[in-house]
C-alpha positions as CSV (number, residue, x, y, z in Angstrom):
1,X,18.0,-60.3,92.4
2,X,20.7,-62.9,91.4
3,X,18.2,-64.6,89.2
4,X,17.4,-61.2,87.5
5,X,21.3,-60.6,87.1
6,X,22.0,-63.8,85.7
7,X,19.3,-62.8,83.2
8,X,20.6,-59.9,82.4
9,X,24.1,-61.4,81.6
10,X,22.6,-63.8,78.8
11,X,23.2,-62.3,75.8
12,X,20.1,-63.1,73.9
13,X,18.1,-61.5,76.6
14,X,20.4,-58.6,76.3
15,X,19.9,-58.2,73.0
16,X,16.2,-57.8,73.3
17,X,16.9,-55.2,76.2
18,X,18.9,-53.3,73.7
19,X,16.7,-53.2,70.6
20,X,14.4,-51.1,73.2
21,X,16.7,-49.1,74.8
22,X,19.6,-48.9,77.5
23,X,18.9,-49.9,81.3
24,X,20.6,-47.2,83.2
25,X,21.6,-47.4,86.6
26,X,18.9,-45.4,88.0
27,X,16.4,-47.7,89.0
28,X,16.1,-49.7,85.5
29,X,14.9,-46.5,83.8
30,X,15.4,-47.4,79.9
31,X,17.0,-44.6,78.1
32,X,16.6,-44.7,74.2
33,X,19.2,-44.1,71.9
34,X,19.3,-41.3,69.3
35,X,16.7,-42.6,66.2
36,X,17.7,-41.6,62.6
37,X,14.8,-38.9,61.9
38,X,12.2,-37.4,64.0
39,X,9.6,-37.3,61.4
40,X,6.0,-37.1,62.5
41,X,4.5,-40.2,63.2
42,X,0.4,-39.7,63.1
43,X,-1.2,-41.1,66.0
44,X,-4.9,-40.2,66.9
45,X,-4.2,-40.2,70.8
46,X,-3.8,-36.5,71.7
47,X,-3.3,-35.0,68.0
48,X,-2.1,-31.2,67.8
49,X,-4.3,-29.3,65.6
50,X,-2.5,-29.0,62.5
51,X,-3.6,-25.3,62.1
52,X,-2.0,-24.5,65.2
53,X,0.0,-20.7,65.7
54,X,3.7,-21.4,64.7
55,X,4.8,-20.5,68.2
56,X,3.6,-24.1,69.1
57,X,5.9,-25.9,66.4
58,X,8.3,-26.5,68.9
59,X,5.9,-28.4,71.8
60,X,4.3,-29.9,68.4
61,X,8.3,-31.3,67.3
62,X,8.1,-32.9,70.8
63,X,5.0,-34.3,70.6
64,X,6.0,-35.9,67.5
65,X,9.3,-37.4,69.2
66,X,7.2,-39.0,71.7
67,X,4.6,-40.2,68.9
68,X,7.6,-42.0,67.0
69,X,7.6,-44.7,70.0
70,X,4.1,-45.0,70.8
71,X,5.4,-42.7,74.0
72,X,2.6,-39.7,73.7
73,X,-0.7,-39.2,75.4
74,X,-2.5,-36.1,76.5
75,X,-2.1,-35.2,80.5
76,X,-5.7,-35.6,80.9
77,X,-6.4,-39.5,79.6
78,X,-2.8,-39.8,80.8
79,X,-4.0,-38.9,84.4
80,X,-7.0,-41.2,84.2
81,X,-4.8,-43.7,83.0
82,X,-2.6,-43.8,85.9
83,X,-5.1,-43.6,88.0
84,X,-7.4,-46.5,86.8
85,X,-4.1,-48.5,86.6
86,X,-3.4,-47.7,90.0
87,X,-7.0,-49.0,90.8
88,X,-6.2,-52.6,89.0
89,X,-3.1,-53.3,90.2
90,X,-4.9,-52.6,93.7
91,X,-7.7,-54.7,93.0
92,X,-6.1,-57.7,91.7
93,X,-3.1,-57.9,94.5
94,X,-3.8,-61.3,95.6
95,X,-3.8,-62.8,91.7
96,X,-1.8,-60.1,89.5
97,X,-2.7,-59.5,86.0
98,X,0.0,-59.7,83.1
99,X,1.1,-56.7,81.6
100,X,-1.0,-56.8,78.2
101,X,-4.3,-57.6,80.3
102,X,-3.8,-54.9,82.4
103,X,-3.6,-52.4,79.5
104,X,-6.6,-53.5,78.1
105,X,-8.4,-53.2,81.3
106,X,-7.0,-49.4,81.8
107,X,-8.3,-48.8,78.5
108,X,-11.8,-50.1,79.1
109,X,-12.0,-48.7,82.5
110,X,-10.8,-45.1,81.4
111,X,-13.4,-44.9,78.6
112,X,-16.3,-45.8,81.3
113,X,-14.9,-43.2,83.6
114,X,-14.0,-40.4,81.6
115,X,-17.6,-38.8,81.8
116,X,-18.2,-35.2,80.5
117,X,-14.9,-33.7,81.9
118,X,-13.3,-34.3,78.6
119,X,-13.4,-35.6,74.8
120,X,-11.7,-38.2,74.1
121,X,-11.7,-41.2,71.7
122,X,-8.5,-43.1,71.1
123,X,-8.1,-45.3,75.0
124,X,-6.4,-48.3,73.8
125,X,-3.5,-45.9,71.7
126,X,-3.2,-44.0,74.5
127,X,-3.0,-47.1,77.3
128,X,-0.4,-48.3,75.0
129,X,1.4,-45.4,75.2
130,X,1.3,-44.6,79.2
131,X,1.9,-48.4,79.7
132,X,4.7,-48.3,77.3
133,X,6.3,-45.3,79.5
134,X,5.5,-46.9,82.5
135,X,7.4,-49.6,81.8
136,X,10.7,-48.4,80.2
137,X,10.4,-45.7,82.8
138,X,11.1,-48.8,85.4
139,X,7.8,-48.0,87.8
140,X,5.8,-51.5,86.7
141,X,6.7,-54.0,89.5
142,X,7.0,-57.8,89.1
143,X,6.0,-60.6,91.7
144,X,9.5,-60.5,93.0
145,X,9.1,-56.3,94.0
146,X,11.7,-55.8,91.1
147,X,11.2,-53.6,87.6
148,X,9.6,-55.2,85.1
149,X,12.0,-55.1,82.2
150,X,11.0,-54.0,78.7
151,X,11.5,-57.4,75.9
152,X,9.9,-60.1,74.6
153,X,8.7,-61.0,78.0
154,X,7.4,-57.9,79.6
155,X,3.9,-58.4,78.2
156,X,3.3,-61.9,79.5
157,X,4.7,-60.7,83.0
158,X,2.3,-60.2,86.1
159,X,2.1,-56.5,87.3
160,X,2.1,-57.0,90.8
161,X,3.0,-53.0,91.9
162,X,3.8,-50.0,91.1
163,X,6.9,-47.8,92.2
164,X,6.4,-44.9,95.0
165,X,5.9,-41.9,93.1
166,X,5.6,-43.7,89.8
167,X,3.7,-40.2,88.0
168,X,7.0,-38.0,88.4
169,X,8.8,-40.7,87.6
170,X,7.3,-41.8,84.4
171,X,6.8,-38.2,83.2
172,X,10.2,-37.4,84.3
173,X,11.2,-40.3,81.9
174,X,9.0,-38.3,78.9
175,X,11.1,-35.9,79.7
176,X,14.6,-37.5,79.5
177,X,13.6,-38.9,76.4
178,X,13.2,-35.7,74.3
179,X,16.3,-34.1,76.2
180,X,18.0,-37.6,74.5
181,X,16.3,-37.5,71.2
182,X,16.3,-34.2,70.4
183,X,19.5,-32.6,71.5
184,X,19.1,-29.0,71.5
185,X,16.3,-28.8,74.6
186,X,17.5,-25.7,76.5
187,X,16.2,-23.7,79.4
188,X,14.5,-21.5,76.6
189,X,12.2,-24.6,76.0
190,X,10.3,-24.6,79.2
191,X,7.0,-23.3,78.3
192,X,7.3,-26.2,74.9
193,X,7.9,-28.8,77.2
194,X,4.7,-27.7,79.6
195,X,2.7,-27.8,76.3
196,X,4.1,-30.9,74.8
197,X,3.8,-32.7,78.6
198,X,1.3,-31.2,80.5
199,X,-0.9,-29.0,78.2
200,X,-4.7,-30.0,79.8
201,X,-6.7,-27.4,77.5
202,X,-7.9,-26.0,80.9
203,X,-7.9,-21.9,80.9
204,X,-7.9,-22.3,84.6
205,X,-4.9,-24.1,84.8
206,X,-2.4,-21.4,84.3
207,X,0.6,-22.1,82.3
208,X,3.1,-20.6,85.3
209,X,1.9,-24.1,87.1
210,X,2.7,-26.4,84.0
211,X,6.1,-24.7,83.6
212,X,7.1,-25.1,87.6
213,X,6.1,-29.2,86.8
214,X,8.8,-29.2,84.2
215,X,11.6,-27.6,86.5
216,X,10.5,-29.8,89.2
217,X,10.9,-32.8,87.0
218,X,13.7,-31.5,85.4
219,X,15.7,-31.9,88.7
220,X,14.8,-35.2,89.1
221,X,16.8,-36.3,86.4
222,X,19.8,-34.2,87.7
223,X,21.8,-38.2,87.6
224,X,21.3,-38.1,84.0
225,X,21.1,-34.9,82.7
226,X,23.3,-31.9,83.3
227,X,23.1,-28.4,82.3
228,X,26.1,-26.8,79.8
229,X,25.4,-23.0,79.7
230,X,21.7,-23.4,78.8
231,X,21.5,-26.6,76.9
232,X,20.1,-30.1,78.2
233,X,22.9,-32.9,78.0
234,X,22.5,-36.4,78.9
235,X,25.2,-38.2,80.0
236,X,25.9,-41.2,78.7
237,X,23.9,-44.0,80.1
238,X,25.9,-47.0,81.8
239,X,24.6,-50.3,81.4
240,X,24.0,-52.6,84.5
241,X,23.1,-55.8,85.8
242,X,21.2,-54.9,88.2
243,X,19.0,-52.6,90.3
244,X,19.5,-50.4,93.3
């Protein structure tokens, strides 16, 4: 840990922290600072339908928030995903694969396993995308049991585990994100966040469920978020040098 701090402290390494976003003091979560537009950024992985009703132009904003940093997948492949990463990072305990490896290999292996549940095309954006949350959300574990930070080294960097409860976690972080980026998410928004999260498609997955997630996840982030009359306010992120 006094190696990673002493890391931490040099300023060029800082510096590359920063470009990506703010470590907090939560367990390395990386918390993005506020980007200058919100603008749609096309990506084929999970892509609303662009004659959707306009009651989904909100969960569609959020999606788009999330697409602007390679952050957005669909909770289906996002589910394989973590659960075929899970299944590497198991296999390959003794000799740990780095980072960029292993989200080729999720890719790859989520294609093969998909079978009929689902359609789905775009693997490699989207195992970019959960792998890129993942690992600003502080869950991807070095050799050393610490978080595997996000800069110019995280790529080349053996992922050796994965943090208990690293789903909540990670989706939690999705969540903090938009409540950053966005600045007006309010108890109101519930049911957008469940579709811009969490929405599987599924008729028999009723939408009561997908909203409870969000509460549920929601309080997880009551360190860094706090509710002002209905609005969603993140505090302001405290940078460390260290983890707890």
């Amino acid at each position: 840990m006094q190696n990673r701090a002493a890391m931490l402290r040099s300023p060029a390494l800082l510096n590359e922290i920063m470009a990506e976003g703010i470590v907090t003091k939560s367990h390395g979560v990386v918390s993005f600072p506020l980007p200058a537009s919100h603008g749609s950024g096309e990506s084929p992985a999970g892509e609303l339908r662009r004659d959707a009703a306009p009651r989904f132009g909100r969960s569609r904003q959020m999606a788009d928030c999330l697409r602007s940093d390679l952050l957005y997948s669909e909770k289906r492949p996002r589910d394989l995903l973590f659960r075929v990463i899970e299944e590497i990072v198991a296999e390959h305990s003794g000799e740990p694969v780095i980072l960029s490896r292993l989200t080729r290999e999720a890719a790859s292996r989520a294609r093969q396993a998909q079978g009929t549940g689902f359609a789905f095309e775009h693997w490699e954006t989207a195992s970019k995308a959960v792998v890129k949350a993942m690992l600003c959300a502080g869950v991807l574990l070095a050799t050393d049991g610490s978080a595997i930070l996000p800069g110019i080294t995280a790529q080349a960097t053996p992922v050796a585990g994965l943090r208990d409860s690293y789903v909540d976690i990670t989706e939690a972080f999705l969540m903090e994100v938009l409540i950053r980026r966005l600045g007006d998410v309010t108890t109101r928004d519930h049911t957008a966040l469940a579709h811009a999260l969490f929405r599987q498609f599924d008729p028999g997955i009723p939408l009561e469920e997908l909203e409870d997630r969000v509460v549920i996840l929601v309080a997880q982030l009551a360190d860094r978020v706090e509710l002002r009359g209905e609005l969603y306010c993140a505090r302001e992120p405290a940078p460390t040098h260290g983890f707890a």
